[in-house]
N, C-alpha and C positions, 0 to 999 in steps of 0.2 A: 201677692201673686207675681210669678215672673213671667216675663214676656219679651219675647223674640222674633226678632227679623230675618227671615235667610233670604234671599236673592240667588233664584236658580235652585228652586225646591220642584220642579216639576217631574225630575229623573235625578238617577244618578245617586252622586255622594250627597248631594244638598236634601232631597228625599231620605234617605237613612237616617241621617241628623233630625230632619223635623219627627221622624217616629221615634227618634229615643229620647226626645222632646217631649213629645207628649206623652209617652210614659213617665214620665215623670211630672209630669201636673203643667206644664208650661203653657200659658198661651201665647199664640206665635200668629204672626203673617207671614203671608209664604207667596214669592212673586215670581214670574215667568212671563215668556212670550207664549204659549198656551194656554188661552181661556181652559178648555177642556179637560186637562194634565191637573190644571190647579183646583176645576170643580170634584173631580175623580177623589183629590185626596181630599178634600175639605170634606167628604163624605165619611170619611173614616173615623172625624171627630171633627161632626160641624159646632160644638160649642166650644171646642178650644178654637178652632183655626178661621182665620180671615183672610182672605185671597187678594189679589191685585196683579192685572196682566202690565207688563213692563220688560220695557228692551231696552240695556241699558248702553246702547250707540245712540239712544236719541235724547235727544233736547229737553222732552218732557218727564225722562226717568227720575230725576231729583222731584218734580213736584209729586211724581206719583207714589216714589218713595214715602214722600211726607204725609200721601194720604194713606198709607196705609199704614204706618205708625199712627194716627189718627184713629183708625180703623179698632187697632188693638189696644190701645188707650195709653199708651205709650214705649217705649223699649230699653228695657235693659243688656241684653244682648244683640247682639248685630251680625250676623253669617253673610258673607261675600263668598258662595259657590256656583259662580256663573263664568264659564270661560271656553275658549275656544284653542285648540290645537292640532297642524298637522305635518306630520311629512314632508317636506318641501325643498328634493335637493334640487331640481329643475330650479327654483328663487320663481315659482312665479308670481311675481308681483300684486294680482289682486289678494294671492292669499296672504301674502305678510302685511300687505296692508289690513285686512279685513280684520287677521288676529289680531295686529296693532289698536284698530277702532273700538274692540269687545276687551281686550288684556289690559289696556294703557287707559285710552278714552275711556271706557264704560266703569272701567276701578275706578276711576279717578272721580268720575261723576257720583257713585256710590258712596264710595269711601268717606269721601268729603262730605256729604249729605249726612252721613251716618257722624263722623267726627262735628259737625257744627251742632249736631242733635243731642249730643251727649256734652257740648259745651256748653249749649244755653241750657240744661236740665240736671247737672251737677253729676256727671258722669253718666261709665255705665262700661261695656265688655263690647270691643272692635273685633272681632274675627275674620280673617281669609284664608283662602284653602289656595295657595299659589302651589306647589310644586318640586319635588328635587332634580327639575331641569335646570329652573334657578343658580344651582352650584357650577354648575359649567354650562361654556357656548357647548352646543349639538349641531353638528355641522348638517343631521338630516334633518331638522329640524327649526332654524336660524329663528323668526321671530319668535317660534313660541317660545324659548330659553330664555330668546333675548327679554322678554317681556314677564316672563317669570321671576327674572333677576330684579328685572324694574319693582316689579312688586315687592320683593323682601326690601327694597331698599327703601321704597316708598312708608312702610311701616316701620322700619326702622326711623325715620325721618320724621312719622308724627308720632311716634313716642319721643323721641327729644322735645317737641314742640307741648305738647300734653306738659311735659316735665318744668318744659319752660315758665308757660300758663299757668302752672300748677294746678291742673286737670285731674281728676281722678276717673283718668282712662287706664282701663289694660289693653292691651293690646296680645293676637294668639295669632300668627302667625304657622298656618299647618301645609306640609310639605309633604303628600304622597307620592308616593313609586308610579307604577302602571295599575289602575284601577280597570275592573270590569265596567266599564259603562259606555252608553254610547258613543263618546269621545273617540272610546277605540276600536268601535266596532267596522272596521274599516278591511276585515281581512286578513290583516299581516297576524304575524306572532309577536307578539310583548313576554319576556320574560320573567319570569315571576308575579305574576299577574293575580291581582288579590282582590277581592269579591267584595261587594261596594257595602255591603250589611255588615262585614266586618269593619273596614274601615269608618264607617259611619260610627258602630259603636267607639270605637278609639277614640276619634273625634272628639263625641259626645264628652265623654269622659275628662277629654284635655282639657274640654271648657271648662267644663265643672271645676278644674282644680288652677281654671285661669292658666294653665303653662303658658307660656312666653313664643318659642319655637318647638313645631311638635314634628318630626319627620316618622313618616308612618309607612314600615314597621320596621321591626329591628333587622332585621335583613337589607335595608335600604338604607339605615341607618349607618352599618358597615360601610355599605357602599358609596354612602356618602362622607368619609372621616377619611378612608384612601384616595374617593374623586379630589377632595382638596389638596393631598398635597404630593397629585401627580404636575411636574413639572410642565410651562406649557409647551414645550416642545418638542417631548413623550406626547403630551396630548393629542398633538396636531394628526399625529399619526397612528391613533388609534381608530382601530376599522367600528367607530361607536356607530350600532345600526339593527336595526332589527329586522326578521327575513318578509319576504311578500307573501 
């Protein structure tokens, strides 16, 4: 039986992933700061799915992490799609902090939890869904980029260390464009803006075949092969922005 963790399955990309999930036979726990959101889905397939409400800015998210691998009886896959992102040329300060506390703090608490879980049980599949902000600063944007980047580099960082240990961890690092989901339901225009049930399915997919880094989809992919090797001072001066 396989079995799976997402963190931040209540909406969104992390919800897609748990329903192509459990098409496929998976038992899974599914965590959120919504009681409600998480009993809604567990409805849809209460014998696969075990719930647990968790914020992963606080203190007690690792223990509650562990009780919900508990819950499912233990995990072979691990999903990190919980994060926070916005707009921000004003810098105002509570917001970079706050995305700092959920991107940096709340990864780091998970991740880690998730990486000691699969070291004292003889492996198992690390996944996160960070971003192609990650490739470049966004100047309307500053921490969520900034903190995007942390993350690819953070998983970069425990596949050395897995390597080291000689762990048998994978690591999937998945990197989407503008999703339709609440994240961006803020109003403005995102271009090229791709629908969270297709993404999900991709997703799902990448795991399945373990990919390493997945940027989703090919269109963003382009986009991402010329964002690198624009020079930084073309960069600087590019009007990167999306309208209100």
């Amino acid at each position: 039986m396989k079995r799976a963790i997402i963190i931040g399955a209540t909406s969104g990309i992390g919800q897609e992933v748990a329903k192509c999930l459990l098409l496929e036979g998976w038992q899974i726990g599914i965590a959120g700061r919504r009681q409600s959101a998480l009993e809604t889905l567990q409805r849809v397939a209460p014998d696969q799915i075990e719930i647990q409400t968790l914020d992963v800015t606080q203190e007690d998210a690792a223990e509650k992490l562990n009780i919900l691998i508990n819950k499912v009886g233990g995990m072979d896959l691990f999903l990190l799609s919980s994060g926070i992102g916005f707009q921000n040329m004003k810098l105002d300060m509570e917001v970079e902090l706050n995305t700092a506390r959920t991107n940096v703090e709340g990864f780091i608490r998970m991740v880690d939890t998730a990486f000691a879980y699969f070291r004292k049980n003889g492996g198992g599949h690390l996944a996160v869904i960070s971003s192609i902000a990650g490739t470049k600063g966004l100047g309307v944007a500053p921490a969520y980029s900034a903190t995007k980047r942390f993350q690819n580099t953070y998983i970069d960082a425990l596949e050395q260390l897995a390597h080291l240990q000689k762990l048998k961890i994978h690591f999937t690092d998945i990197r989407p464009g503008f999703v339709s989901t609440d994240l961006l339901n803020d109003g403005k225009h995102y271009p090229m803006l791709m629908k969270a049930e297709k993404v999900g399915r991709h997703i799902a997919d990448a795991l399945k075949h373990k990919r390493r880094v997945v940027v989703i989809d090919w269109r963003y992919r382009i986009l991402v092969f010329f964002w690198k090797m624009i020079p930084r001072w073309i960069w600087k001066r590019l009007p990167v922005k999306t309208n209100g």
